[in-house]
N, C-alpha and C positions, 0 to 999 in steps of 0.2 A: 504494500500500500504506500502512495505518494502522497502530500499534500499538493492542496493547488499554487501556493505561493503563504508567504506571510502575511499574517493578517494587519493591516495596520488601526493604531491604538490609537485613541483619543489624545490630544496634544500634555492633557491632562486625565488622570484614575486613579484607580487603585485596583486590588487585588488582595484576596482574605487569605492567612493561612491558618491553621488549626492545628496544632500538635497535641493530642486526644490523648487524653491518659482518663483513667477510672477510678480514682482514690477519691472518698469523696469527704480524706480528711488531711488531705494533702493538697497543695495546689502544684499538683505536678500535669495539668494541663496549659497551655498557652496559645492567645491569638495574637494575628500582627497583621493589621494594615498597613502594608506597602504603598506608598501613591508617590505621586509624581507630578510635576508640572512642563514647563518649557525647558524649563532652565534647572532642576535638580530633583532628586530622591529621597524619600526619607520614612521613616516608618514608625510606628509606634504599639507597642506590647503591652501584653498587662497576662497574668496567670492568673487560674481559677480552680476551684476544686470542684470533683462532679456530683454537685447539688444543683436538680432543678432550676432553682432561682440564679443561683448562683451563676449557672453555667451560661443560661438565656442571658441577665442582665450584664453577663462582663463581653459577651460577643457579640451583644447589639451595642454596646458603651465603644467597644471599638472598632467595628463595623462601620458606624454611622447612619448618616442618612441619603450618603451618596451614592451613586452608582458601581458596581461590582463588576468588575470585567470578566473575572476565577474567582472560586475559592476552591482552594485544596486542604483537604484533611488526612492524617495522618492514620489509618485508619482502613480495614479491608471492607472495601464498599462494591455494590454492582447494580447492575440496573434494578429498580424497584428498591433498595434498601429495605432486604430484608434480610434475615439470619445467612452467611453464606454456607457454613457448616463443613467447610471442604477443603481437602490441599489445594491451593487452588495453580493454576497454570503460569500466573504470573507469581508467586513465588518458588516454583520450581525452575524457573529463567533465572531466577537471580540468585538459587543458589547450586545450580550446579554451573563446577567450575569458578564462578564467582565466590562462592560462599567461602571459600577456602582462603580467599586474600581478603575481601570488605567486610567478610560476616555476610549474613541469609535474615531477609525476613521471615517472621514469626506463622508457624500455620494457622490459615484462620479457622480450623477444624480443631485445632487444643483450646486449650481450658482459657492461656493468655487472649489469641486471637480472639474466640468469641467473647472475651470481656472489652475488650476494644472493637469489633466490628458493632456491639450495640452501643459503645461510649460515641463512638463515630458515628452511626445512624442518626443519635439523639442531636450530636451537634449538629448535621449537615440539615438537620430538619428546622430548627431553627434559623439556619441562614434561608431554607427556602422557603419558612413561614413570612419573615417579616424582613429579610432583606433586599433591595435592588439589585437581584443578583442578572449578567446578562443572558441571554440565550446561549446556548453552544452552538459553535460553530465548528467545532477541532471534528477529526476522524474519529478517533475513539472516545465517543463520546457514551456516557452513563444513564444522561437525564436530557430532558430539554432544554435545560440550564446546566452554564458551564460549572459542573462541578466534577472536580478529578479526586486522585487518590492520590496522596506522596507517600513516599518513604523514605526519611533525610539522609539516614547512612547511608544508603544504596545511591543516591542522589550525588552526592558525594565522592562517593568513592570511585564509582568509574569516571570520575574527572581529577583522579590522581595517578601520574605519571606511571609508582613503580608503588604501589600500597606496601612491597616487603621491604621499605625502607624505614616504613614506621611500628611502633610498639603500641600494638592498639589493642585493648582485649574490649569485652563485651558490654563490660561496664563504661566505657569513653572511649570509644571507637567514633562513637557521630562528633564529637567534643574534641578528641585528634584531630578527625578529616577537618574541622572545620576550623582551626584552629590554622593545620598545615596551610590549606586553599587561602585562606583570610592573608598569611601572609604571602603567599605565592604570588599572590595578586589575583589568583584565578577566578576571585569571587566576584572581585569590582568587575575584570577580565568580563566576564559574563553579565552582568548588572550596563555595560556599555554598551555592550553587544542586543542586548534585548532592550533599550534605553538609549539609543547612542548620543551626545551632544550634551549629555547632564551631569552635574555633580553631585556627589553624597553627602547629606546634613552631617553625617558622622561616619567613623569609622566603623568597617565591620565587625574590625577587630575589640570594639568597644563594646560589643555581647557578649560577654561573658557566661553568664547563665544558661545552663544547659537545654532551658525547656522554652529559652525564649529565642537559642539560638535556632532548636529543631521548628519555630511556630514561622519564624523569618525564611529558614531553608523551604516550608511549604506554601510562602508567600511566594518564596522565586519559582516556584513548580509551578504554580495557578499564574504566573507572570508569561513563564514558559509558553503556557496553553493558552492564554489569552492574547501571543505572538503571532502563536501558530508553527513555533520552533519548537519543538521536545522530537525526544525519544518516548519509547511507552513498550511493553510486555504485558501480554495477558491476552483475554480473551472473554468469551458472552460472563464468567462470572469474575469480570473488572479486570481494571487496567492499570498499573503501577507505571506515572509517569515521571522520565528521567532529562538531563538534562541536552539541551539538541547534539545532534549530531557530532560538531564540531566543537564540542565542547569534551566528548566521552574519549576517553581515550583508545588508540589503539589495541593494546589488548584485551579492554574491556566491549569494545564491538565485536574483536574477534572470538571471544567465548560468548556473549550474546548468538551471534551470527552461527555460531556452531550448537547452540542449544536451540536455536530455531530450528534448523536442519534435521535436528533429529525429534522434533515434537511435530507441530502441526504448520500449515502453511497459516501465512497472517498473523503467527501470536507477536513477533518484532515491528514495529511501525516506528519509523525514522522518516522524519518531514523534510 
């Protein structure tokens, strides 16, 4: 599958991400609107714990009342959002062969996935109750609004050169990549490239916080798709979107490329 071209963006938007977590006495969830003008970039976070009220009031407070170009959540979603129950195809893409240098997303058929596929159902349903979220336009689309999936280590990590350079275990493995990229430059690198001519209110490298950096990484995923530039894996039960083409590196297309080959035609889509 091909895209038709890049989609072009409003001179000014934004873009939602959601980093979905399920504690609901921890606020180990975060949103971040990403937006932009003519002239620069800038975004703003806030974490939430998954209580009803709690969850709703803190992603409508940063949401807004403006227009939504994406929103991505972190979180195993497919069309209709409902229970996925399943290994699903798109995390078999990313961890064979992958799995062994970046880490492997989580199955959404164990215990963790389905606490996060319904922590993520609950969020994404709130963005399409009450937000201006826009239509979809991308190829692998879920809904009739642009809503995608991320998953930030993965996001990450196949846009790092040689991953067996770094010491990353499972616990800050997303917190490394992101850390490594930030200073690479490869993050702004990409932030230019989907933005081109603007500057950034701050540095990336001024996230520190783990769960506001994963909420920002699924800001740039819903940026991605609201391009028209990603990568993506998967198939009818969801799509795990990555970052474009020319951003992924060589080895990491080439083990994509080779786990498409031997699963099904269509599950690789590169715009």
């Amino acid at each position: 599958m091909t895209d038709a071209g890049r989609h072009v963006l409003p001179p000014g938007g934004a873009v939602l991400g959601v980093d979905v977590g399920f504690s609901p006495t921890r606020r180990s969830s975060a949103v971040c609107r990403l937006s932009w003008d003519e002239h620069g970039v800038s975004w703003a976070t806030r974490r939430f714990r998954a209580l009803p009220e709690e969850r709703e009031a803190t992603i409508l407070a940063v949401a807004g009342a403006g227009r939504l170009e994406a929103a991505a959540f972190d979180g195993p979603l497919r069309t209709g959002f409902d229970v996925v129950g399943r290994y699903r195809l798109a995390e078999r893409m990313l961890t064979r062969r992958l799995g062994r240098r970046i880490g492997k997303p989580g199955q959404a058929n164990a215990p963790v996935g389905k606490s996060l596929n319904a922590a993520a159902n609950d969020c994404v349903a709130v963005v399409l109750r009450d937000c201006d979220l826009a239509p979809a336009t991308h190829v692998v689309r879920i809904d009739d609004r642009a809503v995608v999936e991320a998953f930030p280590s993965a996001f990450l990590g196949v846009m790092l050169p040689d991953p067996s350079v770094l010491a990353a275990v499972r616990a800050d493995r997303s917190d490394v990549f992101y850390r490594y990229l930030a200073e690479l430059g490869a993050l702004d690198g990409l932030l230019a490239h989907l933005l081109p001519g603007r500057s950034l209110a701050e540095s990336l490298l001024e996230v520190t916080n783990h769960d506001d950096r994963a909420a920002l990484v699924c800001a740039l995923t819903a940026l991605c798709v609201a391009t028209g530039d990603y990568v993506a894996v998967g198939d009818r039960d969801g799509w795990i979107v990555l970052p474009p083409r020319d951003f992924v590196a060589d080895w990491a297309w080439a083990d994509l490329e080779t786990n498409a080959g031997g699963t099904s035609p269509g599950c690789l889509y590169g715009s």
